[in-house]
PDB file as gemmi writes it, atoms N, CA and C in Angstrom:
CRYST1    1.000    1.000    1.000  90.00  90.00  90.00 P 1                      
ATOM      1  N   UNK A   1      23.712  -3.099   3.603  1.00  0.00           N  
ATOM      2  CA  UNK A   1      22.947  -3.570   4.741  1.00  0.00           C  
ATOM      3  C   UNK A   1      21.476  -3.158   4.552  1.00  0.00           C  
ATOM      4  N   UNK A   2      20.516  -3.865   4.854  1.00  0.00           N  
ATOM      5  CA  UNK A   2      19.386  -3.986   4.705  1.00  0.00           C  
ATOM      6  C   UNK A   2      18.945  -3.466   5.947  1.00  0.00           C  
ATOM      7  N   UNK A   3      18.199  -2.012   6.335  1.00  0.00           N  
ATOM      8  CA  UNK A   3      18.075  -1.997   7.444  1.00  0.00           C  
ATOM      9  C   UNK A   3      16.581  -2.073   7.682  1.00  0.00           C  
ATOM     10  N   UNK A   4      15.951  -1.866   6.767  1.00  0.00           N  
ATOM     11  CA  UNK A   4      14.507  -2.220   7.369  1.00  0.00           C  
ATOM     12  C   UNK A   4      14.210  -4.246   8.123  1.00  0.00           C  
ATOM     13  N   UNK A   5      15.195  -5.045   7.173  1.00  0.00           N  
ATOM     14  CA  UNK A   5      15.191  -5.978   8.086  1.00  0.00           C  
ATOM     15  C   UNK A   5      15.945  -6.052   8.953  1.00  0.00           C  
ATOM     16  N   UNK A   6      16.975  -5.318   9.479  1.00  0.00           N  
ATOM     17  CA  UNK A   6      17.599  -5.138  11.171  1.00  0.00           C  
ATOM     18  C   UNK A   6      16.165  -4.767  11.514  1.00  0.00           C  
ATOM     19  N   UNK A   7      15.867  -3.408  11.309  1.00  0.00           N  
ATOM     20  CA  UNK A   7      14.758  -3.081  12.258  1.00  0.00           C  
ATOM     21  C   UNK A   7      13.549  -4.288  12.306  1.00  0.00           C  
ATOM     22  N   UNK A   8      13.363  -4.913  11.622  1.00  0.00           N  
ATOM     23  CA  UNK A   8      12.412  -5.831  11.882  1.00  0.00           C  
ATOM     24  C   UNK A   8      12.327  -6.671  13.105  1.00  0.00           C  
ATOM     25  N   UNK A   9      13.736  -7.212  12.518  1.00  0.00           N  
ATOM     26  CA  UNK A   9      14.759  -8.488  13.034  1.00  0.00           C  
ATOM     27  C   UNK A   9      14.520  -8.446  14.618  1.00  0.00           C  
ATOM     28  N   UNK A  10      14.821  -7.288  15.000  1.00  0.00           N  
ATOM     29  CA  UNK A  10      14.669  -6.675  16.524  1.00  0.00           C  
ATOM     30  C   UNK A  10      13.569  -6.229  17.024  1.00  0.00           C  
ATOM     31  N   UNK A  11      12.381  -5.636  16.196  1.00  0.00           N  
ATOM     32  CA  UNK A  11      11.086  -5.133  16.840  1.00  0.00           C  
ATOM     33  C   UNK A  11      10.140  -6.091  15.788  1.00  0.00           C  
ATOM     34  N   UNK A  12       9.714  -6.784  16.531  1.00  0.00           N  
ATOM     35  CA  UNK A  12       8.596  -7.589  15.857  1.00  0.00           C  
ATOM     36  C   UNK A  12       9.199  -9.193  15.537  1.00  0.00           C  
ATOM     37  N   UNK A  13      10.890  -9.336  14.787  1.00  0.00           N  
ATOM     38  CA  UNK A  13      10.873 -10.935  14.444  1.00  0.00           C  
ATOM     39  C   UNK A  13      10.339 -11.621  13.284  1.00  0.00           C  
ATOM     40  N   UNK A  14       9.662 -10.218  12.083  1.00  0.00           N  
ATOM     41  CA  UNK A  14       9.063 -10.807  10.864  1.00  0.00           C  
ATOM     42  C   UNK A  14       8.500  -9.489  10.698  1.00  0.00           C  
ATOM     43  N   UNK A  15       8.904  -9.635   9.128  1.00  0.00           N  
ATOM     44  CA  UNK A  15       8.889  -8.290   8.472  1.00  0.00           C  
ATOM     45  C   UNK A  15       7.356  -7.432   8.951  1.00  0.00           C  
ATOM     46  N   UNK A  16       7.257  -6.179   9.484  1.00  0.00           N  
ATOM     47  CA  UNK A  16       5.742  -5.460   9.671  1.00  0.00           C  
ATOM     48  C   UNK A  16       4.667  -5.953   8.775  1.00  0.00           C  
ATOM     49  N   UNK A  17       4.922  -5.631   7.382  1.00  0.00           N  
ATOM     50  CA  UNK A  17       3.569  -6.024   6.799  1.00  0.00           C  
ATOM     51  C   UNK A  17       3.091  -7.622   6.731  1.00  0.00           C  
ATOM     52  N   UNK A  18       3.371  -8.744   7.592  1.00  0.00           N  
ATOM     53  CA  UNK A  18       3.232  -9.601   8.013  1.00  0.00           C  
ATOM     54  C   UNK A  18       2.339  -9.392   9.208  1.00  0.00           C  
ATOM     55  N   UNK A  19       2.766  -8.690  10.295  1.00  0.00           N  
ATOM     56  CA  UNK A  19       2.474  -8.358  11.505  1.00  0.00           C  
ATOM     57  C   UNK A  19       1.186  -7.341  11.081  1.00  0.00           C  
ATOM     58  N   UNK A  20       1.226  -6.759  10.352  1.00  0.00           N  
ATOM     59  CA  UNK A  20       0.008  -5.717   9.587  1.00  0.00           C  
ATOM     60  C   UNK A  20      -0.632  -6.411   9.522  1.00  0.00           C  
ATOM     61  N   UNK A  21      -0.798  -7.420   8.339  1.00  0.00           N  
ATOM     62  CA  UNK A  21      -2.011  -8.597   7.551  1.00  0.00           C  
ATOM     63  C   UNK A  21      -2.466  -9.113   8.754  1.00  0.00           C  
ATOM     64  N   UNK A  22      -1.656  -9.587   9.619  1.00  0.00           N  
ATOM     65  CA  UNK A  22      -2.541 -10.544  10.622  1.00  0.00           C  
ATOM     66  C   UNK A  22      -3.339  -9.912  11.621  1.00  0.00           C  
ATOM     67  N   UNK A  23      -2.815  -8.687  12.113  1.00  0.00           N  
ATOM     68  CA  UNK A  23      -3.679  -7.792  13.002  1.00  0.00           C  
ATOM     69  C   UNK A  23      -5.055  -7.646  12.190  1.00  0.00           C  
ATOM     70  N   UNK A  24      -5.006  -7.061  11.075  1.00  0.00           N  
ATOM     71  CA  UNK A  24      -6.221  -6.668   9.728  1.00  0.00           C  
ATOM     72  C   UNK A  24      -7.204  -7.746   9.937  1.00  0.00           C  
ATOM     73  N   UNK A  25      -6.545  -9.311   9.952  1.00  0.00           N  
ATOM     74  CA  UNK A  25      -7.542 -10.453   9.759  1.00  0.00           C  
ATOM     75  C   UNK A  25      -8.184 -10.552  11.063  1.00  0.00           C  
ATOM     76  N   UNK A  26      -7.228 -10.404  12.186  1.00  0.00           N  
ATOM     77  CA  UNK A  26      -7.764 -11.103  13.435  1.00  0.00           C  
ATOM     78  C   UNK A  26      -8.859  -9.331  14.201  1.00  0.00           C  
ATOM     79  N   UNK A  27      -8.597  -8.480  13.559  1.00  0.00           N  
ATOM     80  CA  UNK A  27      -9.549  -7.246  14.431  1.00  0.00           C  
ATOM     81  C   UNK A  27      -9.471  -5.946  13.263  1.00  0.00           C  
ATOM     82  N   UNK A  28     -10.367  -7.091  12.027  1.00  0.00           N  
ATOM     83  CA  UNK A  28     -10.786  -6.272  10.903  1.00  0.00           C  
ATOM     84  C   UNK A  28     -11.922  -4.988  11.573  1.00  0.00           C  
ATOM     85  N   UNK A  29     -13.020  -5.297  12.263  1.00  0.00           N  
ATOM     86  CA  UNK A  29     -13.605  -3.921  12.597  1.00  0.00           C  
ATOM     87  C   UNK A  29     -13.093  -2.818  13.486  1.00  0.00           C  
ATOM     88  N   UNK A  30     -12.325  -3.556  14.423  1.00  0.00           N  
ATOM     89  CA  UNK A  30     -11.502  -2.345  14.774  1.00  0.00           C  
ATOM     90  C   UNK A  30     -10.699  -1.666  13.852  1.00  0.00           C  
ATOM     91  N   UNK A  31     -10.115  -2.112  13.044  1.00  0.00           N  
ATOM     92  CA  UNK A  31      -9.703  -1.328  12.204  1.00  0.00           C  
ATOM     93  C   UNK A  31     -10.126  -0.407  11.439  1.00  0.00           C  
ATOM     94  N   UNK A  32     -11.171  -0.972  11.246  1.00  0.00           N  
ATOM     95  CA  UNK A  32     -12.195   0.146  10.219  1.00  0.00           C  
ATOM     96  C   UNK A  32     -12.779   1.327  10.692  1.00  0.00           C  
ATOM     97  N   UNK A  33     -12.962   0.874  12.086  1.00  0.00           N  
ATOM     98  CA  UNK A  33     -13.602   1.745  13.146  1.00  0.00           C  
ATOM     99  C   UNK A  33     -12.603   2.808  13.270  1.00  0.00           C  
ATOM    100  N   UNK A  34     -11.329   2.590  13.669  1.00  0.00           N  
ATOM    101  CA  UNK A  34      -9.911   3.337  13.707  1.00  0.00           C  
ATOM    102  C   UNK A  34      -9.295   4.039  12.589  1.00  0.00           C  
ATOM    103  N   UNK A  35      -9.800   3.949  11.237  1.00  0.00           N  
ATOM    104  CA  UNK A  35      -9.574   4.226   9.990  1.00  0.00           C  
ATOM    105  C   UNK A  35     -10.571   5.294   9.754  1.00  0.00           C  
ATOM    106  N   UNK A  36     -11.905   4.734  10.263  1.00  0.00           N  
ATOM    107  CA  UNK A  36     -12.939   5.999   9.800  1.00  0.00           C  
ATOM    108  C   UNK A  36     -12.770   7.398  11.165  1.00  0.00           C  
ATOM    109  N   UNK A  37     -12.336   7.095  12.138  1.00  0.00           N  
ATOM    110  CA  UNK A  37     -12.318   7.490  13.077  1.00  0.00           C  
ATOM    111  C   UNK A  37     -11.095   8.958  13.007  1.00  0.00           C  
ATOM    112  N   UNK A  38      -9.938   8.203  12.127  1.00  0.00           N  
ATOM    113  CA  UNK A  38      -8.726   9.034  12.074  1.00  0.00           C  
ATOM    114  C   UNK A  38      -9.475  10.039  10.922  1.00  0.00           C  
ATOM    115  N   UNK A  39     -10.262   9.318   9.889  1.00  0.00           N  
ATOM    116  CA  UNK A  39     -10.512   9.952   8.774  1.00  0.00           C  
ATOM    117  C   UNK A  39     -11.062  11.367   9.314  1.00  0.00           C  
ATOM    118  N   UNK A  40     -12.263  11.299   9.987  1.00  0.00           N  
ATOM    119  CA  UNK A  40     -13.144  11.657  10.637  1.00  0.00           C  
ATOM    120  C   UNK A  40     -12.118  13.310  11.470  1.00  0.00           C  
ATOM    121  N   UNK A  41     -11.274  13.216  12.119  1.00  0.00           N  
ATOM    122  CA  UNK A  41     -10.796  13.958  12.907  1.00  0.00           C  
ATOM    123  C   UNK A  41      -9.888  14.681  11.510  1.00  0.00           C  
ATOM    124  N   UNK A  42      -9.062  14.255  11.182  1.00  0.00           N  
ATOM    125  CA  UNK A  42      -8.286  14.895   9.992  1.00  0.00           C  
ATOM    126  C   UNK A  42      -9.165  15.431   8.953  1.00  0.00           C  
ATOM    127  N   UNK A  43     -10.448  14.786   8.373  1.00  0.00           N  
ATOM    128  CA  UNK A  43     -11.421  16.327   7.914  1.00  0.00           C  
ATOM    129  C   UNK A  43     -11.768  17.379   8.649  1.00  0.00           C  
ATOM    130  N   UNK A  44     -12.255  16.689   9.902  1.00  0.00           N  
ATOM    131  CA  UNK A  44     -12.473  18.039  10.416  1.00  0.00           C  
ATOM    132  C   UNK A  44     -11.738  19.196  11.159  1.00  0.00           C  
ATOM    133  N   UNK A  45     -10.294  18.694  11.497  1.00  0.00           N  
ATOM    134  CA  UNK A  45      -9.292  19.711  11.933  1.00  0.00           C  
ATOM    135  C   UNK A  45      -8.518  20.482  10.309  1.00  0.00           C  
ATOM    136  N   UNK A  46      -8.222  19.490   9.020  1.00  0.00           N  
ATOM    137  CA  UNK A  46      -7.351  20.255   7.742  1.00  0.00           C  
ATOM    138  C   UNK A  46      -8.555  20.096   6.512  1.00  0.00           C  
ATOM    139  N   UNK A  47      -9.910  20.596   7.173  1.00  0.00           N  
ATOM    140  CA  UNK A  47     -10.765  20.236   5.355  1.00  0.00           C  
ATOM    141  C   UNK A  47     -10.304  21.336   4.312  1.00  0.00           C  
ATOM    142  N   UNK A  48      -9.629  22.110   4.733  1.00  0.00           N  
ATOM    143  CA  UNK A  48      -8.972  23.324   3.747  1.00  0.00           C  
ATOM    144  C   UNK A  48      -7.666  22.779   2.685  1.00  0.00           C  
ATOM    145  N   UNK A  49      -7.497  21.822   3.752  1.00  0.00           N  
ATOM    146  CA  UNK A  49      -6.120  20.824   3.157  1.00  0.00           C  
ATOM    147  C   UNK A  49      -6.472  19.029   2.287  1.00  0.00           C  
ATOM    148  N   UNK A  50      -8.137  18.736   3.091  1.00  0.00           N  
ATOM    149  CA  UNK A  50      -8.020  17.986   2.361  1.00  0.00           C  
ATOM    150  C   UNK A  50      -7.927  17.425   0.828  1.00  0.00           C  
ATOM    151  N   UNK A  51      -8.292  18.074  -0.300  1.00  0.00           N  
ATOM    152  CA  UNK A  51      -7.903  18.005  -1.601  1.00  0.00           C  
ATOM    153  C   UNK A  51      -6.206  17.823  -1.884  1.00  0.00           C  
ATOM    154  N   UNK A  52      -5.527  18.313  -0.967  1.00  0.00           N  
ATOM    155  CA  UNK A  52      -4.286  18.280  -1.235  1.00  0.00           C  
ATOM    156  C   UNK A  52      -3.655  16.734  -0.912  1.00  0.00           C  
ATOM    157  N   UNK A  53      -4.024  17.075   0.462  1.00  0.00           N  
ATOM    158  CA  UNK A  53      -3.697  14.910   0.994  1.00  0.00           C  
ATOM    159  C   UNK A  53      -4.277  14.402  -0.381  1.00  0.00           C  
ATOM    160  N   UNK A  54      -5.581  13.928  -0.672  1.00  0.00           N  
ATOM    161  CA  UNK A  54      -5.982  13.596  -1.528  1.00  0.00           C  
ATOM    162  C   UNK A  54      -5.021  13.488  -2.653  1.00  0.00           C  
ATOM    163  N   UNK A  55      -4.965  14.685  -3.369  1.00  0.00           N  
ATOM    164  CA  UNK A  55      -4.021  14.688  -4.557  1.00  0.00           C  
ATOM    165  C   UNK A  55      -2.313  13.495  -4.474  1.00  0.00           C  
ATOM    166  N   UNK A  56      -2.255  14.106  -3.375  1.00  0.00           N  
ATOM    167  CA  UNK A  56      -0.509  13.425  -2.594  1.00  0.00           C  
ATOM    168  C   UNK A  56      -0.814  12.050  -2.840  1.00  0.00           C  
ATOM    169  N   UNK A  57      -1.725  11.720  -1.774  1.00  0.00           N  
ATOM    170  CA  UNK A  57      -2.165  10.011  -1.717  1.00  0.00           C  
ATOM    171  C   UNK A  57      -2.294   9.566  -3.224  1.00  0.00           C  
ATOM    172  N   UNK A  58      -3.240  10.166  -4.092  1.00  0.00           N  
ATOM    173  CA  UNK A  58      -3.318   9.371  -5.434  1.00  0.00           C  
ATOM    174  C   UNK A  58      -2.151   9.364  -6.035  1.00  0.00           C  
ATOM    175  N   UNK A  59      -1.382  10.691  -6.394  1.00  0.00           N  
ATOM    176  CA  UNK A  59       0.246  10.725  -6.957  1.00  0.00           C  
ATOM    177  C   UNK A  59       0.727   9.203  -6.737  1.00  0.00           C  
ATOM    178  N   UNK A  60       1.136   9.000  -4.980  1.00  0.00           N  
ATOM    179  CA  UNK A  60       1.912   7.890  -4.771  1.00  0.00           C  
ATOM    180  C   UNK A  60       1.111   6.908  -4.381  1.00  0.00           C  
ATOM    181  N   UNK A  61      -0.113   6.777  -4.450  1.00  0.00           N  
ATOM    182  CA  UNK A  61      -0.446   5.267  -5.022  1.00  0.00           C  
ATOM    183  C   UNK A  61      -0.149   4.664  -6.246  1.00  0.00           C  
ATOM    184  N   UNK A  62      -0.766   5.821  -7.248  1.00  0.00           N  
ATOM    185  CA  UNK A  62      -0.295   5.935  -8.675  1.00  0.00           C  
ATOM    186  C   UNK A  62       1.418   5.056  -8.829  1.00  0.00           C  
ATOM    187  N   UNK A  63       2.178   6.275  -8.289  1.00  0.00           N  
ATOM    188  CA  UNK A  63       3.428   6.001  -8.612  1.00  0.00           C  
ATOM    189  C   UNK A  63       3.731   4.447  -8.090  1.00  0.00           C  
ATOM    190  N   UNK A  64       3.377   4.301  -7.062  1.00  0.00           N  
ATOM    191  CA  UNK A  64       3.845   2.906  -6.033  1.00  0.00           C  
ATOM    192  C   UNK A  64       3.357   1.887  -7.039  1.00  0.00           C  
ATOM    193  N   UNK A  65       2.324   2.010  -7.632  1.00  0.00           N  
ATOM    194  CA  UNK A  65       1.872   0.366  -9.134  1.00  0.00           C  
ATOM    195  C   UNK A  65       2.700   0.466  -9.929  1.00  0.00           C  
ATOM    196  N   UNK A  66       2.882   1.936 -10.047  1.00  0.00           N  
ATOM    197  CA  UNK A  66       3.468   1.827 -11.795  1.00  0.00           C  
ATOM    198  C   UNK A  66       4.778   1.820 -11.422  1.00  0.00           C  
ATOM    199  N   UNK A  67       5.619   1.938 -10.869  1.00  0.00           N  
ATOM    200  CA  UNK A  67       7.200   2.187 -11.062  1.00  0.00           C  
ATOM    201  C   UNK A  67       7.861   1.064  -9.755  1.00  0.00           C  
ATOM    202  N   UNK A  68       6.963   0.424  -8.473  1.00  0.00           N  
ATOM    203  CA  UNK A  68       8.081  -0.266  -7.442  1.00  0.00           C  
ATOM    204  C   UNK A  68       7.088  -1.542  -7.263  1.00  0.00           C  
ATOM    205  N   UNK A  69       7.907  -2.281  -7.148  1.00  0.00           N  
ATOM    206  CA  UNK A  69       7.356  -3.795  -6.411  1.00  0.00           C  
ATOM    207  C   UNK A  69       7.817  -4.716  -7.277  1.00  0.00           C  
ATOM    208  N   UNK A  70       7.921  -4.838  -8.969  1.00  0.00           N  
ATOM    209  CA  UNK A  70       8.343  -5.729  -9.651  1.00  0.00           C  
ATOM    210  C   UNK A  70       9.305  -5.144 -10.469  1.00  0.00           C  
ATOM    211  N   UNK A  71      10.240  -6.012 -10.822  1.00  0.00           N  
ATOM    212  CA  UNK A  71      11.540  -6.135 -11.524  1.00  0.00           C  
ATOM    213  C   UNK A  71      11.226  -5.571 -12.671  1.00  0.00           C  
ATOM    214  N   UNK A  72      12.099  -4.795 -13.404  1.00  0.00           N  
ATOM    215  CA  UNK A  72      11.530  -3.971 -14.716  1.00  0.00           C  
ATOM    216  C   UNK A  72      11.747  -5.196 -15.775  1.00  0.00           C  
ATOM    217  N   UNK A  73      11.202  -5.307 -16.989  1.00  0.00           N  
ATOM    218  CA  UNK A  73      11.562  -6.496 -18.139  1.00  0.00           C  
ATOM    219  C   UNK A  73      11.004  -5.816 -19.471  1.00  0.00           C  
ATOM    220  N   UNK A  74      12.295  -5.197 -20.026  1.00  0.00           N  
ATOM    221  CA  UNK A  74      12.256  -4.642 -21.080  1.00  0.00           C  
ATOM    222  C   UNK A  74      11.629  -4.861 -22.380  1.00  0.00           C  
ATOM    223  N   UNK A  75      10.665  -4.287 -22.631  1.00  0.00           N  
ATOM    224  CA  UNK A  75       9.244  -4.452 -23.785  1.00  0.00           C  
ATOM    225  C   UNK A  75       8.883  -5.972 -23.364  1.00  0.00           C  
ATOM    226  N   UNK A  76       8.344  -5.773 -22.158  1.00  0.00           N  
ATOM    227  CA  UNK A  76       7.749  -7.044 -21.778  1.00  0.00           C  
ATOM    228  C   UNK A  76       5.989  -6.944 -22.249  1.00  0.00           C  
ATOM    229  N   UNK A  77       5.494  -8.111 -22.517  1.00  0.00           N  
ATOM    230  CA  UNK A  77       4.641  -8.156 -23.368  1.00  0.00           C  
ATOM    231  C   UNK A  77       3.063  -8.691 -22.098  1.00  0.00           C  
ATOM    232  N   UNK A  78       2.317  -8.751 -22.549  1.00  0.00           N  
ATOM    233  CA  UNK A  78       1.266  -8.829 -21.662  1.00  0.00           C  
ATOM    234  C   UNK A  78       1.023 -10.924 -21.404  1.00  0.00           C  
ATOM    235  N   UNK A  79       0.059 -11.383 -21.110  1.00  0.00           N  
ATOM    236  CA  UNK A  79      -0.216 -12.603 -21.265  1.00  0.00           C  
ATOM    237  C   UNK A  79      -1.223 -12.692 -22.227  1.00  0.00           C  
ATOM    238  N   UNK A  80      -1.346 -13.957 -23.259  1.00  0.00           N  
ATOM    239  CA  UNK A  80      -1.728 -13.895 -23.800  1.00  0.00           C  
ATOM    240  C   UNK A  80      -3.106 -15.044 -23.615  1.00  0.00           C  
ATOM    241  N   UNK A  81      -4.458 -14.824 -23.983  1.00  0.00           N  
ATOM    242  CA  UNK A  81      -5.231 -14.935 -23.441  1.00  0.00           C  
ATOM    243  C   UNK A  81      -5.398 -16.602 -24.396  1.00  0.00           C  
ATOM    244  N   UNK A  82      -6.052 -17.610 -24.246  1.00  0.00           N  
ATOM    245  CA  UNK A  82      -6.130 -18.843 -24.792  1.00  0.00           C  
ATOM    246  C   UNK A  82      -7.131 -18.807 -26.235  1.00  0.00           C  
ATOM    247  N   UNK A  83      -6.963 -18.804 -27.440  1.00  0.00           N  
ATOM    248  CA  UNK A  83      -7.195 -18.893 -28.451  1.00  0.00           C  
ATOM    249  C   UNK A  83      -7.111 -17.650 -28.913  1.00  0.00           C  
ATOM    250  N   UNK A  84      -6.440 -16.959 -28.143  1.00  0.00           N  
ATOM    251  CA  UNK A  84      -5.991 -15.444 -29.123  1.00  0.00           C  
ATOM    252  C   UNK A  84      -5.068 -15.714 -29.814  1.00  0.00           C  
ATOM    253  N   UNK A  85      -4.910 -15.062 -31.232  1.00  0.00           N  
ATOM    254  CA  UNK A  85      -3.507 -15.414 -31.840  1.00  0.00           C  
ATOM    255  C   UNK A  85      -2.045 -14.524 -31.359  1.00  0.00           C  
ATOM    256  N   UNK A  86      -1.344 -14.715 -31.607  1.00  0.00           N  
ATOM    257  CA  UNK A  86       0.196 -13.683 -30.900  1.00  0.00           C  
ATOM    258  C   UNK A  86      -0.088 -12.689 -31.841  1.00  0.00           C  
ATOM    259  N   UNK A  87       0.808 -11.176 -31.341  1.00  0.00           N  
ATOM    260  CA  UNK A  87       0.372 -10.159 -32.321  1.00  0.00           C  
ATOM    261  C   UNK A  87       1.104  -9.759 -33.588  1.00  0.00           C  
TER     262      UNK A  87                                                      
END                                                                             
């Protein structure tokens, strides 16, 4: 069972990061405003801690490209660019 789409299914009707993108498009400066705003309070209540968030956040951005979102394809090869020769 898939439960992040139950939970969808029932709160919202279409997967969140759908409901994300469109909020982003339709009240992009509020957002930004709300982004710098959170930033803003979390330096100044954990700046002893911030290097660490930091570190965390890059780890699993890092990790989140390199290892989830696409299907693995064993010694899969790059694209090859138009009048390059194959290698």
């Amino acid at each position: 069972m898939d439960w992040y789409k139950v939970l969808w299914s029932r709160l919202g009707g279409r997967p969140w990061t759908y409901i994300l993108r469109d909020a982003w498009h339709k009240l992009e400066g509020i957002w930004i405003i709300g982004l710098v705003a959170v930033g803003a309070v979390v330096g100044h209540c954990f700046w002893e801690l911030i290097f660490w968030f930091l570190l965390v956040f890059a780890l699993g951005y890092s990790a989140g490209h390199l290892f989830w979102g696409k299907d693995y394809v064993h010694d899969q090869k790059g694209e090859q660019s138009e009048g390059q020769p194959e290698p």
